[in-house]
C-alpha positions in Angstrom: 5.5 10.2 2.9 2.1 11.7 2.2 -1.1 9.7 1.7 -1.2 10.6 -2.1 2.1 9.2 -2.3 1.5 5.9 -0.8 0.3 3.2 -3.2 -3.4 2.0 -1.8 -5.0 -1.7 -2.9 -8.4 -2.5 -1.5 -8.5 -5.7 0.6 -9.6 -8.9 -1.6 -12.2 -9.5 1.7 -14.9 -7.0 1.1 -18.6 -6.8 1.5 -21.3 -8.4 -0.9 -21.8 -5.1 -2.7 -18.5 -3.5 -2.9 -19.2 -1.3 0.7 -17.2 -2.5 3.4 -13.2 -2.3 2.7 -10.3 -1.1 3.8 -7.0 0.1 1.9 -3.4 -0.9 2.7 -0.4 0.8 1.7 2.9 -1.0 2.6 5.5 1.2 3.4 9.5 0.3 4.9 8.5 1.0 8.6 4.7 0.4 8.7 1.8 -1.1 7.4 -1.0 1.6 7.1 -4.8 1.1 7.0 -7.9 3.4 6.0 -11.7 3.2 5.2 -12.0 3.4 1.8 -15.5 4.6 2.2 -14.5 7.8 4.0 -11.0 9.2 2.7 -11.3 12.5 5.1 -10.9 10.3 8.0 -7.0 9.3 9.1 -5.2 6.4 8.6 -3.5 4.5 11.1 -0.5 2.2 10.6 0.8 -0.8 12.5 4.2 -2.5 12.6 4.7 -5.1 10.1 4.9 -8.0 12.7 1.5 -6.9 13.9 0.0 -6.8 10.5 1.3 -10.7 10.1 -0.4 -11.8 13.1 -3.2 -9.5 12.3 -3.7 -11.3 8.8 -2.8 -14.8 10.1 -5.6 -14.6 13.1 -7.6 -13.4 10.2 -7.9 -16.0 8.2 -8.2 -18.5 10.9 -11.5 -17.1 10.2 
């Protein structure tokens, strides 16, 4: 699946004025991440287990 495919939703945690965020795109194998800022760089993508930890250890804060 290409990246204009995949359906991206910024992260409800972002900077004061809209600057720093990332974009997910859930997918069946793989949670994928990107700077929303710069589009020309790659995503990456991590297994969905490591996304929940990720998230969890997150909002531990």
């Amino acid at each position: 699946m290409s990246m204009t495919e995949r359906f991206w939703f910024e992260s409800s945690y972002r900077g004061s004025q809209g600057d720093s965020c990332v974009e997910v795109a859930l997918a069946e194998q793989a949670i994928h991440v990107r700077d929303s800022k710069d589009l020309t760089r790659p995503d990456f993508s991590v297994g969905h287990d490591s996304w929940t930890h990720f998230v969890r250890y997150a909002a531990r804060g």
